[in-house]
C-alpha positions as CSV (number, residue, x, y, z in Angstrom):
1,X,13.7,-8.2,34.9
2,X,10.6,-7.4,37.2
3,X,8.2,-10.0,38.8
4,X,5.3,-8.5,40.7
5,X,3.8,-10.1,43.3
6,X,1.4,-8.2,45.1
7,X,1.0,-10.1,48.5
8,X,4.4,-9.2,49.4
9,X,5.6,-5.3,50.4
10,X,9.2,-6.3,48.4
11,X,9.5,-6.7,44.7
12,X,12.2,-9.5,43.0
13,X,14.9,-8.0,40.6
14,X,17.3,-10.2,39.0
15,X,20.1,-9.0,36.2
16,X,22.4,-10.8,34.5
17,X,26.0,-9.7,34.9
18,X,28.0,-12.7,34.1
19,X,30.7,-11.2,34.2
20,X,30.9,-9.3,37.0
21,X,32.6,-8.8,40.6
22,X,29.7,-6.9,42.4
23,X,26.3,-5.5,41.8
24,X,24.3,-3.5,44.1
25,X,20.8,-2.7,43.4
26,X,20.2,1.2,43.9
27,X,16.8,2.9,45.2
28,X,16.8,6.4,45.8
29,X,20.1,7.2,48.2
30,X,20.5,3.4,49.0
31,X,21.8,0.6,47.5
32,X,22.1,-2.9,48.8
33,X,23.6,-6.0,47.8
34,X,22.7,-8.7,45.5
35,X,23.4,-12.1,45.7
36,X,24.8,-13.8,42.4
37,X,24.0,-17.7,41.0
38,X,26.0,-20.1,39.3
39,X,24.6,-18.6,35.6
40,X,25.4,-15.4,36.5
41,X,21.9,-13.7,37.5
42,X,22.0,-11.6,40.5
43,X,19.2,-11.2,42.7
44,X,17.6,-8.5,44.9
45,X,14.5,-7.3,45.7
46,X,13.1,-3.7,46.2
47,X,10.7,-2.4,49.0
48,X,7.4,-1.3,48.1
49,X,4.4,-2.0,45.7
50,X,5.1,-3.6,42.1
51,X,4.3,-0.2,40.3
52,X,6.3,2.8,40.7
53,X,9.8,2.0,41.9
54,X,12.5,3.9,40.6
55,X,16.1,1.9,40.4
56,X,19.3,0.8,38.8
57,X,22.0,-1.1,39.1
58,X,25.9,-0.3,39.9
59,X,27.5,-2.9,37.8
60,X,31.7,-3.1,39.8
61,X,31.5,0.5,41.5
62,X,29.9,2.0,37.9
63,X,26.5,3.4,37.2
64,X,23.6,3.0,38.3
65,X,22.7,1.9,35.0
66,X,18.9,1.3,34.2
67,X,17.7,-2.4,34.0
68,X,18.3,-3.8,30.6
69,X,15.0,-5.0,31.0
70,X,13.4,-2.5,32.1
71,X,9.9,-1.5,31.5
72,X,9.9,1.9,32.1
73,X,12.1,5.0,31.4
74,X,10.3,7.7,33.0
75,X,13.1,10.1,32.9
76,X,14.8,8.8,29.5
77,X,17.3,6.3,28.8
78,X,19.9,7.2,30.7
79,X,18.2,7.1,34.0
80,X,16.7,5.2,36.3
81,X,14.1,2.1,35.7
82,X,10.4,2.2,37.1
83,X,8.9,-0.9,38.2
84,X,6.1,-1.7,36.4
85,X,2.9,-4.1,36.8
86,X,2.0,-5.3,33.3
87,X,-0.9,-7.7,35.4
88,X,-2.6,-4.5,37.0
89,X,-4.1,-3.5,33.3
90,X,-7.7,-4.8,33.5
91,X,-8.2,-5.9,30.3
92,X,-11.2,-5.8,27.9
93,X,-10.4,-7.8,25.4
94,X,-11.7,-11.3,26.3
95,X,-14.1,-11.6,23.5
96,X,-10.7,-11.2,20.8
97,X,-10.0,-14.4,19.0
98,X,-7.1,-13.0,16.6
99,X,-6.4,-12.7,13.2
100,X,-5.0,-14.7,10.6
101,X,-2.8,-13.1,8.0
102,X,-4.5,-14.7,5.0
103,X,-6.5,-12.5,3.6
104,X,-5.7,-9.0,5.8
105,X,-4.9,-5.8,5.5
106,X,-2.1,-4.0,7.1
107,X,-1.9,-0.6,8.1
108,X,2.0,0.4,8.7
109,X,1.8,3.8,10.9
110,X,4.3,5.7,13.4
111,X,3.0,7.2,16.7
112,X,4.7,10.5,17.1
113,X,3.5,11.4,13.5
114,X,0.3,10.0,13.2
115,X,-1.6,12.5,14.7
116,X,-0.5,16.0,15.8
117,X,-0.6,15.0,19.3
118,X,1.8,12.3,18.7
119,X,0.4,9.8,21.7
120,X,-1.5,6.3,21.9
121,X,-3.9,7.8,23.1
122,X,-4.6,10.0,20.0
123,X,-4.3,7.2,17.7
124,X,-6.5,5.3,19.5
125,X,-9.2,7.8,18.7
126,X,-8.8,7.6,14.9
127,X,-9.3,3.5,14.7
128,X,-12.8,4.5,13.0
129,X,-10.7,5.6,10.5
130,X,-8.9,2.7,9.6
131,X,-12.5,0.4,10.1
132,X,-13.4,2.3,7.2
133,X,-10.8,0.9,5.2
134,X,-11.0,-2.4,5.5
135,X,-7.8,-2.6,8.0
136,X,-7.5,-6.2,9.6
137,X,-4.2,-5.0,11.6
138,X,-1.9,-2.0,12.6
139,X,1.7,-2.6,12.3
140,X,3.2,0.3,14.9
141,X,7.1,1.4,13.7
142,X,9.0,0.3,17.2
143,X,8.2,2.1,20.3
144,X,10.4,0.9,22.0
145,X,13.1,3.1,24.9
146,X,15.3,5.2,22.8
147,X,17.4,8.6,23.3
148,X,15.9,12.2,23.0
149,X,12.3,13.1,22.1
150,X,11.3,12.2,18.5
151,X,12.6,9.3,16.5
152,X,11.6,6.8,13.8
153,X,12.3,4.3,16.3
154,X,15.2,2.4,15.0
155,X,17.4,3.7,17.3
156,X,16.0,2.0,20.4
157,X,17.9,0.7,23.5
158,X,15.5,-0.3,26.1
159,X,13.5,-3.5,24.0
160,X,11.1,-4.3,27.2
161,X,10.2,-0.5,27.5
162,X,7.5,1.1,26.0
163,X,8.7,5.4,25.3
164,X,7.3,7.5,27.5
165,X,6.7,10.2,25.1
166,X,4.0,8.1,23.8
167,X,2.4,7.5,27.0
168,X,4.5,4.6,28.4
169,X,3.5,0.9,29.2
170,X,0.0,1.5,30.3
171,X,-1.2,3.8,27.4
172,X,0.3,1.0,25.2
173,X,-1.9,-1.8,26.8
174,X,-4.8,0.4,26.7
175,X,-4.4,1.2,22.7
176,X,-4.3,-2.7,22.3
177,X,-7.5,-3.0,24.2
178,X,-8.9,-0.4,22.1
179,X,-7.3,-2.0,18.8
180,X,-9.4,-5.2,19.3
181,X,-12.5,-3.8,20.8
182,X,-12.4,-2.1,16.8
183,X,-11.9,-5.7,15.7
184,X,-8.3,-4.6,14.7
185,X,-5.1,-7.1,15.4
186,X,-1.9,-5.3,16.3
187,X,1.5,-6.3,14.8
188,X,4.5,-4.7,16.8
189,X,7.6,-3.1,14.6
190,X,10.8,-5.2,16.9
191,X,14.8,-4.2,16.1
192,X,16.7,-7.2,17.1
193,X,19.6,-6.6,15.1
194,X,21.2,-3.2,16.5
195,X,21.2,-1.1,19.0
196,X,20.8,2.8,19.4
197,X,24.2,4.9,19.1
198,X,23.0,6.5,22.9
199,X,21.9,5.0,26.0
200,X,23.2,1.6,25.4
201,X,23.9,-0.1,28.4
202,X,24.1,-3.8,27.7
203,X,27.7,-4.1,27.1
204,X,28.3,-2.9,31.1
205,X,26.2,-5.8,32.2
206,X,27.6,-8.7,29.7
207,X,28.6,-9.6,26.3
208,X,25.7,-8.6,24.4
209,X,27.6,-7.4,21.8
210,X,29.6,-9.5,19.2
211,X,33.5,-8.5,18.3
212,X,32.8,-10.3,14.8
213,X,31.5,-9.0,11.9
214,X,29.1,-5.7,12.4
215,X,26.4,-4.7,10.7
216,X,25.0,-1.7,9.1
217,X,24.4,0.4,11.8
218,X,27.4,-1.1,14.3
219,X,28.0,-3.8,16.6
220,X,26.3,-7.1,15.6
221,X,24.3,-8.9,18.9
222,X,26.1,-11.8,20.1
223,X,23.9,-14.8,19.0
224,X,26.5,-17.4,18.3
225,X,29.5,-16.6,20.5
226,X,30.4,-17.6,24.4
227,X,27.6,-16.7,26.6
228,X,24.9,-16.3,23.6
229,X,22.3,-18.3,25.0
230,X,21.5,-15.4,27.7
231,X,21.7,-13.2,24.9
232,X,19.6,-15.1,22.5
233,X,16.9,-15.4,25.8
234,X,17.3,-11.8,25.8
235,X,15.8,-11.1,22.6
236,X,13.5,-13.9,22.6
237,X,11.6,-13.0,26.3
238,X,11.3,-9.3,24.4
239,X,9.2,-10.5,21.8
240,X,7.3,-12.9,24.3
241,X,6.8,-10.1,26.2
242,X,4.7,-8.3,23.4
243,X,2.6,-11.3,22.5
244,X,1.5,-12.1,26.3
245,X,1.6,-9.2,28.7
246,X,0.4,-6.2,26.1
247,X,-1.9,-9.5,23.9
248,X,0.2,-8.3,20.9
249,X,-1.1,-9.9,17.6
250,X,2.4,-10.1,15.4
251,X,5.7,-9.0,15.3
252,X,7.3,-7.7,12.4
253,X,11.2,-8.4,12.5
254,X,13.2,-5.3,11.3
255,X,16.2,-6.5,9.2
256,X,16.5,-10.1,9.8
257,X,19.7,-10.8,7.0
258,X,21.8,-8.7,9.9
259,X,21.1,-11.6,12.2
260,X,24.4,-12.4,12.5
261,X,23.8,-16.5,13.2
262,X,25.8,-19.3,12.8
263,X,23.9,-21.1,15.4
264,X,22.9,-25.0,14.7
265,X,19.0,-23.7,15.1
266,X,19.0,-19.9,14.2
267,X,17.5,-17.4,16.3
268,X,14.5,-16.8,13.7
269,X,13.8,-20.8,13.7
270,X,14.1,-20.9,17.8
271,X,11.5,-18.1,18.2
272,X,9.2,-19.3,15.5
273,X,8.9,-22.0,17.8
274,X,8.3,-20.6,21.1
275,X,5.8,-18.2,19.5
276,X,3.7,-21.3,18.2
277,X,3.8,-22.5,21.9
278,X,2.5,-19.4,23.2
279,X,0.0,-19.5,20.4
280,X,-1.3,-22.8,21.7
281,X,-1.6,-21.4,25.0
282,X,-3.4,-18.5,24.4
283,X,-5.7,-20.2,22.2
284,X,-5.2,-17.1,19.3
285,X,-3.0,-16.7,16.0
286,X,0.3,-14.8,16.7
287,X,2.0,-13.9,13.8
288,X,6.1,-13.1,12.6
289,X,6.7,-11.4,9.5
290,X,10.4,-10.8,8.4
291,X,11.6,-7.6,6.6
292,X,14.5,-9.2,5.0
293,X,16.3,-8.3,1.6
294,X,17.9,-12.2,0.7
295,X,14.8,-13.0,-1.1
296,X,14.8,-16.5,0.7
297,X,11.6,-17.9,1.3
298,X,13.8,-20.4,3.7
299,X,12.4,-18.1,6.2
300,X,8.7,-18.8,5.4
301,X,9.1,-21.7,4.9
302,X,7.4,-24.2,7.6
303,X,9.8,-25.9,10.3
304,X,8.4,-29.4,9.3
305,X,9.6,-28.4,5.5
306,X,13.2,-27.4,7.0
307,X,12.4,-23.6,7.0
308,X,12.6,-21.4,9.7
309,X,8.8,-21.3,9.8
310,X,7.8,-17.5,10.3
311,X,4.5,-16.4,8.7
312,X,5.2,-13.9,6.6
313,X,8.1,-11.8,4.9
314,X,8.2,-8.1,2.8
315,X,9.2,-8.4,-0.6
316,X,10.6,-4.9,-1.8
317,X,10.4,-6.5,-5.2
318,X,7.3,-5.6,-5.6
319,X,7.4,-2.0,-4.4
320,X,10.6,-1.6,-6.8
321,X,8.6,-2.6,-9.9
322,X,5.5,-0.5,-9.1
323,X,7.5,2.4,-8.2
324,X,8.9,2.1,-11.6
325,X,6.3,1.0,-13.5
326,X,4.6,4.1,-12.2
327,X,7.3,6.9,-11.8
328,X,10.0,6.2,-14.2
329,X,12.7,6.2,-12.0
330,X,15.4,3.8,-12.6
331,X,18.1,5.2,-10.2
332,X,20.2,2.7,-8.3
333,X,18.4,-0.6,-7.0
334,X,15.3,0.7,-9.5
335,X,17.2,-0.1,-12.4
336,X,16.7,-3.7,-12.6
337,X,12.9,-3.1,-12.5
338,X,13.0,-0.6,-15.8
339,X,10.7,-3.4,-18.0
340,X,6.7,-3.7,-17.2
341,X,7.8,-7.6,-17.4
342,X,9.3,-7.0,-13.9
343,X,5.9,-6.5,-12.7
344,X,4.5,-9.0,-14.4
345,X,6.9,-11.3,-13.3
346,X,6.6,-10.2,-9.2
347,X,3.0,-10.8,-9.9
348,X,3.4,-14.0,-10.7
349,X,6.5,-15.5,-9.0
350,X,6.3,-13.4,-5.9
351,X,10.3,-12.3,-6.5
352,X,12.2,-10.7,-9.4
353,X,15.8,-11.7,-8.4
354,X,15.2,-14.7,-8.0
355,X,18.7,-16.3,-8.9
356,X,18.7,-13.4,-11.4
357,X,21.6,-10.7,-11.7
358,X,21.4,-7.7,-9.6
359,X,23.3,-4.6,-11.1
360,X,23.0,-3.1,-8.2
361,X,24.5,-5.5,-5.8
362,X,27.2,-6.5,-8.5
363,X,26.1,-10.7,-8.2
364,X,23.3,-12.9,-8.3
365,X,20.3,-12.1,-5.9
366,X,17.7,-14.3,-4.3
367,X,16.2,-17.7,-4.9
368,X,12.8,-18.7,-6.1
369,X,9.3,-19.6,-4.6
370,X,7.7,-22.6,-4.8
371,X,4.6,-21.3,-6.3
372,X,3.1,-24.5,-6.6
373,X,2.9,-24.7,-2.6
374,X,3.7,-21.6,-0.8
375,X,0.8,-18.8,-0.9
376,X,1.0,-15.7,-1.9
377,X,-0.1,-14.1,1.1
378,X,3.2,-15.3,2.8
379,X,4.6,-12.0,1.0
380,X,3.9,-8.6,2.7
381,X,3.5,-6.1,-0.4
382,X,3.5,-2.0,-0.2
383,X,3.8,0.5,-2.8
384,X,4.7,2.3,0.0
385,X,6.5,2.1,3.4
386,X,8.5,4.1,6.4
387,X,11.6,2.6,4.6
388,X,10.9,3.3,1.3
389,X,9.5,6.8,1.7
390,X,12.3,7.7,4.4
391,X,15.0,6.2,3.1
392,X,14.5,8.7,-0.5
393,X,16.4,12.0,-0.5
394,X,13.4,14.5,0.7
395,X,10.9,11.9,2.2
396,X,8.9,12.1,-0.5
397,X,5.7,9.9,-0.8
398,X,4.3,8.9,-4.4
399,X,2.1,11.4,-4.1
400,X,4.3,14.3,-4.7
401,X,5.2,12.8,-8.5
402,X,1.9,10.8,-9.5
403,X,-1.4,12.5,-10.4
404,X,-4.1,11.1,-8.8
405,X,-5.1,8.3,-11.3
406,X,-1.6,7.3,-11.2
407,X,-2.0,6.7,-7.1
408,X,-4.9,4.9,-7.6
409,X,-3.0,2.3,-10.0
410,X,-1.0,1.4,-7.2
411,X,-3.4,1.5,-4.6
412,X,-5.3,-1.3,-6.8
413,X,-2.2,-3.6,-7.2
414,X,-1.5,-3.6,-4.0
415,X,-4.9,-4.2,-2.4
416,X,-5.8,-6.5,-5.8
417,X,-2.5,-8.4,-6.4
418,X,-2.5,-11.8,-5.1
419,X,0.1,-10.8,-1.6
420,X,-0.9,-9.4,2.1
421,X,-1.4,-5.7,1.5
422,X,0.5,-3.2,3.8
423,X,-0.5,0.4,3.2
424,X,1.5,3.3,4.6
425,X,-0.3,5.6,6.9
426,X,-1.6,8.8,4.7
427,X,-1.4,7.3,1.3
428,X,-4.9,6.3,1.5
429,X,-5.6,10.0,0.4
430,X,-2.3,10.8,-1.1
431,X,-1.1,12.7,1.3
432,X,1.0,15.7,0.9
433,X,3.0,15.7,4.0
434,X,6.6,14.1,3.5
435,X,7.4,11.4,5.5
436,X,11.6,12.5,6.3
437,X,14.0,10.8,8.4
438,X,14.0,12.5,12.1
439,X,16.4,12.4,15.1
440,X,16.4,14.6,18.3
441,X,19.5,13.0,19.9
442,X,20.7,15.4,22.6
443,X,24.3,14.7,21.8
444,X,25.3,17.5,19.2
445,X,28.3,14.9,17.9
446,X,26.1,12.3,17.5
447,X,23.6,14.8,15.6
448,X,26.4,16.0,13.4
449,X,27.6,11.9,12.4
450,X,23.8,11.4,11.7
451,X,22.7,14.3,9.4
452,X,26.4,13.4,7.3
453,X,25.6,9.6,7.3
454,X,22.7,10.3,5.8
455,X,24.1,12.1,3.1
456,X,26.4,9.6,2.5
457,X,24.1,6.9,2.0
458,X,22.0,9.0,-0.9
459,X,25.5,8.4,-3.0
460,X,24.9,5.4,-5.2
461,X,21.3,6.8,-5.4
462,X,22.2,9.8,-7.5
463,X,20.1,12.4,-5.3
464,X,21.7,15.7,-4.2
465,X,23.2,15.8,-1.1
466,X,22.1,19.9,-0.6
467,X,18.2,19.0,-0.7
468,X,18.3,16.1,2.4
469,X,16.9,17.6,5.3
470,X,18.8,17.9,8.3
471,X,17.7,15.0,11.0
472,X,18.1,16.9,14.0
473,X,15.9,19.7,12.8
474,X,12.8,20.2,14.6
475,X,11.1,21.1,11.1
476,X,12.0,17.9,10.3
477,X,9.6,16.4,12.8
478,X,6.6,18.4,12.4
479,X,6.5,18.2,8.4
480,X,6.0,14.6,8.5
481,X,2.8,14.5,10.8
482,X,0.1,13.7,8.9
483,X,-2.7,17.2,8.2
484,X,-5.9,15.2,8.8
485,X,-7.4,18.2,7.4
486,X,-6.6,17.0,3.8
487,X,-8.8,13.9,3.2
488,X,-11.6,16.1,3.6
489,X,-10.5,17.5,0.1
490,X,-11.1,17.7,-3.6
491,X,-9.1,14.9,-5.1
492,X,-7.8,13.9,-1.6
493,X,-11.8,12.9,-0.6
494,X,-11.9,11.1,-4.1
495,X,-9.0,8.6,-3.6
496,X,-9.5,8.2,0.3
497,X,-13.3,7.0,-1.4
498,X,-11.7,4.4,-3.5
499,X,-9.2,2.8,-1.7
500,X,-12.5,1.8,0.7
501,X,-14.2,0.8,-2.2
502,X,-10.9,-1.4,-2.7
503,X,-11.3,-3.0,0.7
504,X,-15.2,-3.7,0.0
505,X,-14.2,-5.1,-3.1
506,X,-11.7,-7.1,-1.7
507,X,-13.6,-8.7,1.2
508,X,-16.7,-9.3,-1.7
509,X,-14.7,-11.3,-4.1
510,X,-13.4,-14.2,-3.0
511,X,-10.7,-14.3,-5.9
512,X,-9.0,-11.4,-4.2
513,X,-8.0,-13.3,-1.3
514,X,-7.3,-16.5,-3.1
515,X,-3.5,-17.0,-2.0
516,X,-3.1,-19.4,-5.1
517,X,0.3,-18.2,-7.5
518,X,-1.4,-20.9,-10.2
519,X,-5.2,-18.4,-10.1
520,X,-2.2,-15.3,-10.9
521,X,-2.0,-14.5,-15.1
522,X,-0.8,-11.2,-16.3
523,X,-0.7,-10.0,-19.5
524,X,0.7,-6.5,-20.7
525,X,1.9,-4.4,-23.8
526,X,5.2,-2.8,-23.2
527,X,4.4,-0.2,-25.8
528,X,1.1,0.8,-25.2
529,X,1.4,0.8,-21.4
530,X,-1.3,-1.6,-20.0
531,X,-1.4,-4.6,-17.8
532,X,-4.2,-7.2,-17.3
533,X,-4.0,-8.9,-14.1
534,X,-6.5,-12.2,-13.7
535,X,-7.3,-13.4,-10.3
536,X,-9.6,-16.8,-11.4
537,X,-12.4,-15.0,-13.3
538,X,-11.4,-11.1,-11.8
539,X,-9.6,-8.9,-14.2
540,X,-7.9,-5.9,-13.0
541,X,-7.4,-3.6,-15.9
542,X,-4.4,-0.9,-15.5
543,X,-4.0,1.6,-18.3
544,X,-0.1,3.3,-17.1
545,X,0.2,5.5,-20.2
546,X,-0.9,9.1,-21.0
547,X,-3.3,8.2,-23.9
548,X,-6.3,6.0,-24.1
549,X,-6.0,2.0,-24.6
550,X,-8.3,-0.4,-25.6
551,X,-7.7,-4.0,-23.7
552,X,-9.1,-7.2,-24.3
553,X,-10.8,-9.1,-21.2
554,X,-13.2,-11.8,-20.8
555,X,-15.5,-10.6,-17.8
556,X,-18.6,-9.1,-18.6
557,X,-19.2,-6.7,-15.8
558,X,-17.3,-3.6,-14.4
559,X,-17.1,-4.0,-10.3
560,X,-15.1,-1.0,-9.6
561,X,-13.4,2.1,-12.6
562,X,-11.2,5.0,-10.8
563,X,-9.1,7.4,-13.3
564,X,-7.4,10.0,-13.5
565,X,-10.1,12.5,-14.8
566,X,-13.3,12.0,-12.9
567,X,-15.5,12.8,-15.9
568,X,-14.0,10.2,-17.5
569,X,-14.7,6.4,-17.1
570,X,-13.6,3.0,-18.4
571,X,-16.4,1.2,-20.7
572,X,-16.8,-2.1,-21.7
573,X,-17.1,-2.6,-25.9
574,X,-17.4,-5.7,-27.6
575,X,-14.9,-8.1,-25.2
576,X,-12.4,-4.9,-25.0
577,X,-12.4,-2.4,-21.9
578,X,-11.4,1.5,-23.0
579,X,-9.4,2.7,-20.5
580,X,-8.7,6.5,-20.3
581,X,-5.3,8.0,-18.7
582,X,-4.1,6.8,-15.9
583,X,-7.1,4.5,-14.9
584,X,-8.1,1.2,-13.8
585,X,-11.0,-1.0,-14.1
586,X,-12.1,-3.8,-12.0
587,X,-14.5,-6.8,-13.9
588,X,-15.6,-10.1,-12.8
C-alpha cells in the first residue's frame, strides 16, 4: 500500500506479511529493513517524490516481489511496483452528481478491442458515440494487472493496478474525467473470486488463498478462515479504491456464487455497506451489481429486509430465452428455454428457474422475486455479453445467425422490457467481428493448459472441439476488435439508426422506465410466433416467425416499426397490427 505525502522527500510503504520472519523493502540495488507491528503490517518508507518509485519486497530472503497493492506495473507483473499519486490527477469533474440505475443504460465494452488502438485514450475519443445512443454508463471488462499483453481480463493479479498496456493509472483517471464530462457514469468490471494462473504473488506475503473448497478457475480467496479479515480488507480497500481515488460510478462483481463465505456477515453484505458510507460522503450514487448464476435476489435484496443489499444483479435468464426465442438453439443450458412461455415468463417474473427444474444442472434452480416489491430494474438484462458471446465455440455474436430484423427483435426487448438494459459493444450495428476468447500468457505450458481447457469446457455444449480458436493466437486478438468502418453501412447504418431511435423512445415514454413487474403483461401465440409485450398503455409488438401475423392491441398509434425488409412496414387495421417477417412495432 502507498500513501503520498508530498511535504516530505520519503514515501510510507506498509505490507502485510503476517506470517513472516523478515521483509526488506528493495529500491534499485538497495534494500532496507522494515519494522513489523503486532497485526502483522511491516513498515518502511522509500526516498523520493510520491510518483515514480520503482520497488518490491523480499518476503524471508525471496523475491523481490511487487506490492500486492500495488498501483503500477510498469514492466508487467512480475516486476517491480511504481509508486503512484492517485491525488496528483487534477480533476474536472466537479459539476458530476452520478447516476442512478433506474432507468439507464449500460454499455458493456473491453479496452484492448474496442478500438484498433486498444488504449483509454482511444475510447475516450468515441464517447460521442455512445451519447448517441442513449448510454447512461460504460461498464469496462476488468483492467486490472494481469500477465502478457492482451487478455479478456479475468485473469488479473494485481487488483489496485490499472494495465499498462492500456495506458496505466493516470490514462484511467483521465477516461473517467472524460466519461462524465459526456454525462456518462462508469461502472468498473472487479474479479474478487480468483486469481490469474501467472504472476500471483499473494500466497508469498500471507494466506490469501483458502485450502478448502476451490472454485472454477483454482484456489478459492480465504474469506472465512484464520487471518481472513486482512484478506477480506484486501478486497474491500480494492473496490474503495475505484469508487474514490479514480470517482468510479459502480462496480460490477464478476461471479459472486464463487464467494466462498461462511462468514456471520458475508463479504457482499460488508461491502454493500461501506460503499453506502462512501456514498454518503461523496454526496453521489455508487452502485454494485452482481453477475451471479443462483438466481437469488437475497443479494438485491435491501440490508434492512435481511438481504445483502447490492443494487443490481444479471439475470442470464433472460438472455437464454431470447437467444432461443430468436435462434433456435436449444443446446445444453438453452434447453430449458425451448417454449416462447420462457420469455414470457422472464418478462414477467424476472427469473425462469425460479424453484423450477434445471435439466441442465440435474436439480432445482433458483428462487423467486417478490414482484410485488422488488423493481425490475434491480435485474441487469443483455441479449448479449463478453460471457455469452466468448464463452460460445467461435465467439460468435447474434449477428452471424439472425438477419437483421431478427437483431432488431432483440435489441427492442432488451432496451423495451421492463429490466436495466446492458448492450454489448458492437451489437448496436450488428457487428460482424467475433468477439473470441484471447490469452497472450508468455508461458508456453500455461498456453497449452488454456487453449485444451477451453476445449474441454465446449463438451456438454455439443460444439466441435476442431472449430475453437486457439487462445494464444495473435489472430485471435485482432479478429475481435471492433471495424468502426461497418456502421457506416447498408443494413449496419439501418439498425445502428434504430437502436437510437430505441433510446429516444425510451427516455420519451415514461412506461419504458416504469420498474413496476404489476405494469409487465405479455401475451403470445406459440404457433404463429408473436409476442405482445404491455408496459401500462405501451405495446411492443414482436412478430418471431417467417410469415406475416396479424396481432391484436389496444393503442392507437405506432411510435416506432423496424423489420426485416425495409420496404416493408407494420400497419395498424381495425384494433390488429400486421406485422411482416421478422419485425416489431412499438404503439402507445
Amino acid at each position: 500500500m502507498t500513501t503520498a505525502n508530498p511535504a516530505n522527500t520519503t514515501v510510507p510503504i506498509d505490507v502485510w506479511a503476517p506470517g513472516a520472519e523478515t521483509v526488506r523493502l528493495a529500491a534499485g540495488d538497495t534494500t532496507a529493513p522494515m519494522t513489523r507491528d503486532d497485526a502483522g503490517w511491516w513498515h518502511g518508507s522509500l526516498p523520493g517524490a510520491p510518483d515514480g518509485v520503482d520497488y518490491g519486497f523480499l518476503v524471508d530472503g525471496a523475491g523481490p516481489f511487487p506490492d500486492p497493492r500495488s498501483r503500477r506495473q510498469p514492466h508487467g507483473v512480475h516486476e517491480l511496483s511504481r509508486t503512484f499519486d492517485p491525488a496528483a490527477h487534477s480533476w474536472q469533474d466537479g459539476a458530476w452528481t452520478g447516476r442512478q440505475l433506474a432507468g439507464a443504460t449500460i454499455y458493456e465494452l473491453h479496452i484492448g478491442t474496442f478500438t484498433p488502438e486498444g488504449t483509454l485514450e482511444a475510447a475516450a475519443g468515441r464517447l460521442d458515440h455512445l451519447v448517441s445512443l442513449g448510454v447512461d454508463f460504460v461498464e469496462l471488462l476488468p483492467v486490472n494487472g494481469f500477465n502478457g499483453t492482451h487478455n479478456w481480463g479475468y485473469d488479473g493479479v494485481l487488483w489496485y493496478a490499472v494495465h499498462e498496456g492500456y495506458g496505466g493509472p493516470a490514462a484511467y483517471q483521465r477516461f473517467v474525467d472524460a466519461c462524465h464530462a459526456a454525462g456518462i457514469g462508469v461502472i468498473q468490471d472487479v474479479v474478487h473470486n480468483h486469481l490469474g494462473p501467472s504472476g500471483n504473488y499473494l500466497p508469498n506475503f500471507g494466506p490469501y488463498l483458502s485450502d478448502a473448497e476451490g472454485n472454477t478457475w483454482g484456489a478459492s480467496v480465504n474469506l472465512d478462515g484464520q487471518d481472513s479479515d486482512e484478506v477480506r480488507r484486501y478486497i474491500i480497500d480494492s473496490a474503495l479504491m475505484w469508487l474514490r481515488d479514480y470517482h468510479v460510478d459502480g462496480l460490477r462483481l464478476d461471479a459472486v456464487h464463487a464467494l466462498k463465505d461462511h462468514s456471520a456477515v458475508h463479504l457482499l453484505e460488508q461491502l454493500a455497506g461501506e460503499v453506502a458510507v462512501l456514498s454518503a460522503h461523496v454526496g453521489r450514487p455508487l452502485t454494485l451489481i452482481a453477475e451471479s448464476d443462483l438466481n437469488d435476489p437475497k443479494l438485491i435484496t435491501p440490508r434492512e429486509a435481511n438481504g445483502y443489499g447490492l443494487d443490481a444483479q444479471w439475470s442470464d435468464d433472460f438472455h437464454h430465452a431470447v437467444h432461443v426465442a430468436l435462434t433456435g438453439e436449444t443446446v445444453g443450458y438453452y434447453a430449458d428455454f425451448a417454449p416462447l412461455g420462457a420469455l414470457a415468463k422472464v418478462l414477467t417474473r424476472g427469473f425462469f428457474h425460479d424453484g423450477t427444474l434445471s435439466t441442465f444442472r440435474g436439480r432445482q434452480h433458483g428462487r423467486p422475486v417478490d414482484i410485488e416489491r422488488m423493481p425490475a430494474w434491480r435485474l441487469v438484462v443483455a441479449s448479449q455479453n463478453h460471457d455469452q458471446i466468448g464463452n460460445r465455440a467461435i465467439g460468435d455474436r447474434l449477428s452471424a445467425q439472425l438477419d437483421t430484423g431478427q437483431l432488431g427483435i432483440a435489441a427492442a426487448l432488451t432496451l423495451l422490457g421492463p429490466f436495466t438494459p446492458m448492450l454489448f459493444m458492437g451489437e448496436e450495428w450488428g457487428a460482424r467481428t467475433p468477439w473470441q476468447f484471447f490469452t497472450s500468457h508468455p508461458e508456453p505450458e500455461l498456453g497449452l493448459a488454456t487453449a485444451e481447457g477451453r476445449i474441454g469446457e465446449f463438451a456438454r455444449m455439443g460444439w466441435d472441439p476442431a472449430v475453437v480458436p486457439d487462445p494464444q493466437d495473435p489472430g485471435t486478438f485482432e479478429r475481435s476488435k471492433l471495424d468502426w468502418s461497418e456502421p457506416e453501412r447498408g443494413d449496419s447504418a439501418r439498425l445502428l439508426a434504430f437502436y437510437r431511435d430505441l433510446a429516444a423512445l425510451r427516455r420519451r415514454l415514461a412506461d419504458l422506465t416504469d420498474p413496476r413487474f404489476a405494469r409487465v403483461a405479455v401475451a403470445y401465440d406459440e404457433a404463429d410466433g408473436w409476442l405482445r409485450l404491455s408496459r401500462g398503455e405501451t405495446e411492443i409488438v414482436i412478430n418471431l416467425s417467417t410469415s406475416a401475423q396479424s396481432v391484436p392491441v389496444t393503442a392507437q398509434g405506432v411510435q416506432l416499426a423496424f423489420a426485416d425488409n425495409a420496404d416493408a412496414a407494420p400497419r395498424l387495421d381495425a384494433g390488429r397490427v400486421l406485422l411482416p417477417p421478422h419485425s416489431i412495432a412499438v404503439l402507445a
